[in-house]
C-alpha positions in Angstrom: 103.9 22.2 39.3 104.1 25.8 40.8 101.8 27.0 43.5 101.0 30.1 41.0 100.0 27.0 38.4 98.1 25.0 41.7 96.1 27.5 43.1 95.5 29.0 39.2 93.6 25.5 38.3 91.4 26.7 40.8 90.9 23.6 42.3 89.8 24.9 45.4 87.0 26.6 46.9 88.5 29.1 48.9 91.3 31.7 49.0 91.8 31.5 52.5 91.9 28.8 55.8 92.1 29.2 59.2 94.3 26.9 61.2 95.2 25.5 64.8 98.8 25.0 66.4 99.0 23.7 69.7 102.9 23.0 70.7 104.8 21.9 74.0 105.1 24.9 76.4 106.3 23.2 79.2 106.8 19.8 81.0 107.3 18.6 84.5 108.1 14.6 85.0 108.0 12.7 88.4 108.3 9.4 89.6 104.8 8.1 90.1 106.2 7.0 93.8 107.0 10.0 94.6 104.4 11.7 93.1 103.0 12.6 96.8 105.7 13.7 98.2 106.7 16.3 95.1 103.5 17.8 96.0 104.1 18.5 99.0 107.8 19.7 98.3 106.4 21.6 95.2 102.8 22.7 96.1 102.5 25.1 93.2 104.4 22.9 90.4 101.5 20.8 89.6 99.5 23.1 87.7 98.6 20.9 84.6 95.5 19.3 83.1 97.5 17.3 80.8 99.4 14.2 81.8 100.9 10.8 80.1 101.7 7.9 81.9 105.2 7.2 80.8 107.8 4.2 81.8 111.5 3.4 81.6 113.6 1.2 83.2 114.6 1.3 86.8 117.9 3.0 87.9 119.6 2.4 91.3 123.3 3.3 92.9 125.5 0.4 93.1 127.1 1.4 96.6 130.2 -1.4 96.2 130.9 0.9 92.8 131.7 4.4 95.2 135.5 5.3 95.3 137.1 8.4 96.7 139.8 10.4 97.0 139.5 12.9 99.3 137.3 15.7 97.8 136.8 13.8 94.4 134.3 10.7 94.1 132.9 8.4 91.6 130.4 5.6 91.6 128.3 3.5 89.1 124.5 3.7 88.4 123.1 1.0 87.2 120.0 0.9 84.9 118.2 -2.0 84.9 117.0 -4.0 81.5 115.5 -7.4 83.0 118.2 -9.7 82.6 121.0 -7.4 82.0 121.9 -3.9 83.2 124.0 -1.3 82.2 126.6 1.3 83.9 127.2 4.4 83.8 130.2 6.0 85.6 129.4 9.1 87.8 132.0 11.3 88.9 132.3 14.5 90.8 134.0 16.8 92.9 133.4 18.8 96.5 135.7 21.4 97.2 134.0 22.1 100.8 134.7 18.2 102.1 136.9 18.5 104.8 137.7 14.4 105.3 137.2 11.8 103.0 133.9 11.0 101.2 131.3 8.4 101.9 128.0 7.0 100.9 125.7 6.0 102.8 121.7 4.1 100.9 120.0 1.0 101.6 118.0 -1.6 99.5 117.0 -0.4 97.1 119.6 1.8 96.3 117.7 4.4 94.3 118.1 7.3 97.1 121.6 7.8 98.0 123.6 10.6 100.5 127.3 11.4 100.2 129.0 13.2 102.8 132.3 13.7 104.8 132.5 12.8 108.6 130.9 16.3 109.2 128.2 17.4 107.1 126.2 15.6 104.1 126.8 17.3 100.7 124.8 15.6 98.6 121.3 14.0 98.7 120.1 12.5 95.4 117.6 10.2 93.7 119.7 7.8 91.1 117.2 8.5 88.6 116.8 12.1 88.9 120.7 12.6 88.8 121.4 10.4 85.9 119.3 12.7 83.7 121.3 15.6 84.8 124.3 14.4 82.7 125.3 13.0 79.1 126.2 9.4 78.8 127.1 7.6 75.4 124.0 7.0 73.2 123.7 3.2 74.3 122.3 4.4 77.7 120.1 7.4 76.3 118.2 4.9 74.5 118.0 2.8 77.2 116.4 5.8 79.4 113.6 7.1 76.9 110.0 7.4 78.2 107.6 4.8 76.6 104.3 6.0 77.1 101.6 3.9 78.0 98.4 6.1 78.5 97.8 9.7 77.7 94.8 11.7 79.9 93.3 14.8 81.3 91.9 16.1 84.6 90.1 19.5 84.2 86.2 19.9 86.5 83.4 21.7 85.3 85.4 25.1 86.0 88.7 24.3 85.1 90.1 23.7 88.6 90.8 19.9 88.5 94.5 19.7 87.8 96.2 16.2 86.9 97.9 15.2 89.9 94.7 15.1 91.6 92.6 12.9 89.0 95.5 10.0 89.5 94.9 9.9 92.6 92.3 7.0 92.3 92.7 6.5 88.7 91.7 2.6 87.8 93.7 3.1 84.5 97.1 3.8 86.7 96.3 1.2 89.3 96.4 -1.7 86.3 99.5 -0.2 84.5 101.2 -0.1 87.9 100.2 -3.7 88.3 101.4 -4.5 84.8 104.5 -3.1 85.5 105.4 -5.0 88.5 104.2 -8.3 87.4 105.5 -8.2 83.9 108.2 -5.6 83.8 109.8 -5.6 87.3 112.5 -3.6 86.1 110.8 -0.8 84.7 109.0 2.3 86.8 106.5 4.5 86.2 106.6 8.0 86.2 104.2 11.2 85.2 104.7 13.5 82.4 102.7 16.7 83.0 102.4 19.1 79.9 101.2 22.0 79.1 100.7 23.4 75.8 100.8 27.3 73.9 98.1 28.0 71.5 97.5 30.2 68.6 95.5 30.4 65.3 96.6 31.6 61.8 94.5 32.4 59.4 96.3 31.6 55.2 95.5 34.1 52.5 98.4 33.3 50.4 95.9 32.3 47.5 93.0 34.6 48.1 94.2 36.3 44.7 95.1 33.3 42.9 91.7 31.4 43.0 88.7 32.5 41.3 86.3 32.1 44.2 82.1 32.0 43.3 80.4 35.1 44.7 78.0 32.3 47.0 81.8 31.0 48.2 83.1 34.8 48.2 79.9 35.8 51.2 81.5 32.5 53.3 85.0 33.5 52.7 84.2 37.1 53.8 82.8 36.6 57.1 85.3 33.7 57.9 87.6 36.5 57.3 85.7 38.5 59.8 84.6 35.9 62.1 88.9 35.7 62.3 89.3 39.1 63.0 86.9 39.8 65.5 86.2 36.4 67.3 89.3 34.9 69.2 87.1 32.7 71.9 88.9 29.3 70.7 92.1 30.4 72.2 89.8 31.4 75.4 88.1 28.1 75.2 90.3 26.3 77.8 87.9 23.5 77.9 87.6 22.5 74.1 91.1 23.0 73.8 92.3 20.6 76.7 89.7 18.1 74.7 91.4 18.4 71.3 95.1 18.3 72.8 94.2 14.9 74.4 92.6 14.0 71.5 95.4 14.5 69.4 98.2 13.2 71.5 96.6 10.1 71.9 95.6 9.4 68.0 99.3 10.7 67.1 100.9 8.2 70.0 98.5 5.6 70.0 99.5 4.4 73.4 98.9 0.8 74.4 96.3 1.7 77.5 93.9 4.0 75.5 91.1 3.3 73.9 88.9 6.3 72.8 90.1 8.9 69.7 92.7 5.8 68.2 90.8 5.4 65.6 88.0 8.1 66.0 89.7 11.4 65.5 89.2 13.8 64.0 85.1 13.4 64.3 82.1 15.7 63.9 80.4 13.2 66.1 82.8 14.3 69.3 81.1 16.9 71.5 84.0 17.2 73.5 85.3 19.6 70.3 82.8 20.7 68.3 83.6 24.6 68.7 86.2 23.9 66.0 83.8 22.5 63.4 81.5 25.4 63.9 85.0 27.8 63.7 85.3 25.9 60.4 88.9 25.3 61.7 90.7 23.4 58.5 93.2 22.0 60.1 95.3 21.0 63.6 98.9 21.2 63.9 100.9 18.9 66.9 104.0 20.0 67.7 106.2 18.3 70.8 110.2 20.0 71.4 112.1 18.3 74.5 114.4 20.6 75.7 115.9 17.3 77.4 118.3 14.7 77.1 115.8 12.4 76.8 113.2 10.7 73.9 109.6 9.6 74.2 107.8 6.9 72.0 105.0 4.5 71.9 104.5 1.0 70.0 103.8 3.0 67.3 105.8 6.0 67.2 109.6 6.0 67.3 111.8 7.5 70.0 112.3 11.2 69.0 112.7 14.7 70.6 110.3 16.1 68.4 107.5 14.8 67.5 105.1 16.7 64.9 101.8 16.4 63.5 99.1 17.3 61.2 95.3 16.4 61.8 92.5 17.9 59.0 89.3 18.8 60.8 87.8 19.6 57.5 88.8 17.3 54.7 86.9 18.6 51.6 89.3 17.7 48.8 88.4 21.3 47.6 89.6 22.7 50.5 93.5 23.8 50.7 96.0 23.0 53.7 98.7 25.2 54.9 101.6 22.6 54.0 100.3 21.1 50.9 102.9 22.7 48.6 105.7 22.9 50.6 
């Protein structure tokens, strides 16, 4: 059936919708370890309210593996997988060595230097470094981010950023015990986001239904409200809310509990500017510009992760991807 035909049958109520997208700007992830000392490294890197709680296996330098030959070196990480492991081969040249090459780490081998007899070259974290190159697909999958629990930090003005809400967070302190008494070879890490907004407002059928002159006042001034009332997109607060919201009842991550099975709702506070906005629907979008996936349980590993949620589901109401 064409839209022409669709829209003609005048199912709906309305010619025109507004909408919500809310993508991936940009991400920052750090090993929960070393969470204190990238602060205060990076000071001004941290600026996020949004955070997930992410995992993956342990990866560590296997110092018996390093060979070199003058200015050229290799050596193996190894990435744990509880009873097994897996290798990856690193190799790499230094034109400035002046005498041989050597490593020097200690237990447990996830910190490594390599240096000639005069000066060190290289200091590196085995799990930083290996996500700096391509390795066969057997070990990508083997370094995707599960994530386990999906949350925000933001105060009454805005100024609580993430970093400082795990601080004492109970929900990290059990996953971290989890981990280590369950899944010694995993880690956890932090995923910091932060996300672009902007809202679109469809009129693609605003000549092709035959709206009711009571329906024709509303559509009007939702038209207007549009135009001339853009405070959503300055509402950091309610948009923060829905995000987390959203991530978590699109992830469904094993350590949350609230907005699984609850979102969308009227009955949540935390975003009720969008039901007064009369926003129809939410759009998720998640890009990794990186080599590696995240999943859940319940969601499969991907680079891209996409999602619709309707905040008004009147079955007389149209969506912006319901013909395509």
């Amino acid at each position: 059936m064409s839209i022409d035909k669709m829209f003609g049958e005048n199912n709906f109520r309305f010619g025109v919708e507004s909408f919500l997208f809310m993508s991936l700007d940009h991400f920052q992830i750090v090993q929960a370890k070393e969470l204190e000392s990238f602060e205060a490294r990076n000071p001004d890197s941290l600026d996020y309210n949004l955070y997930f709680i992410i995992q993956r296996p342990k990866v560590r330098v296997d110092p018996n593996s390093f060979k070199s030959n003058h200015k050229v070196a290799s050596l193996n990480l190894i990435v744990e997988n509880g009873e097994t492991h897996h290798e990856c081969i690193l190799s790499f040249e230094i034109p400035k060595a002046q005498t041989k090459l050597k490593i020097q780490t200690k237990y447990p081998y996830e910190t490594f230097v390599i240096g000639d007899e005069i000066q060190p070259f290289l200091i590196a974290n085995a799990g930083i470094i290996i996500d700096e190159a391509e390795w066969n697909d057997i070990v990508t999958t083997h370094l995707d981010y599960e994530i386990l629990y999906i949350g925000q930090a933001f105060g009454k003005e805005g100024n609580r950023l993430a970093h400082q809400r795990l601080s004492n967070h109970s929900t990290l302190i059990k996953i971290l015990s989890d981990i280590n008494k369950y899944s010694p070879h995993m880690e956890a890490h932090f995923m910091f986001v932060e996300f672009k907004y902007s809202n679109a407002l469809s009129s693609a059928a605003q000549d092709l239904i035959k709206v009711s002159k009571p329906n024709r006042i509303i559509q009007d001034k939702k038209i207007q409200d549009f135009f001339s009332d853009q405070r959503i997109l300055n509402d950091r607060k309610t948009l923060i809310n829905i995000t987390e919201a959203a991530l978590i009842k699109y992830f469904q991550p094993r350590y949350n509990s609230n907005f699984k099975d609850t979102f969308p709702s009227s009955a949540h506070k935390s975003y009720q500017n969008l039901y007064e906005k009369d926003i129809k629907s939410i759009y998720l979008e998640i890009e990794l510009d990186h080599l590696r996936k995240i999943y859940t349980k319940k969601v499969c590993r991907e680079v891209r992760h996409f999602s619709q949620f309707q905040i008004n589901k009147d079955r007389d109401r149209y969506d912006l991807f319901q013909f395509s």
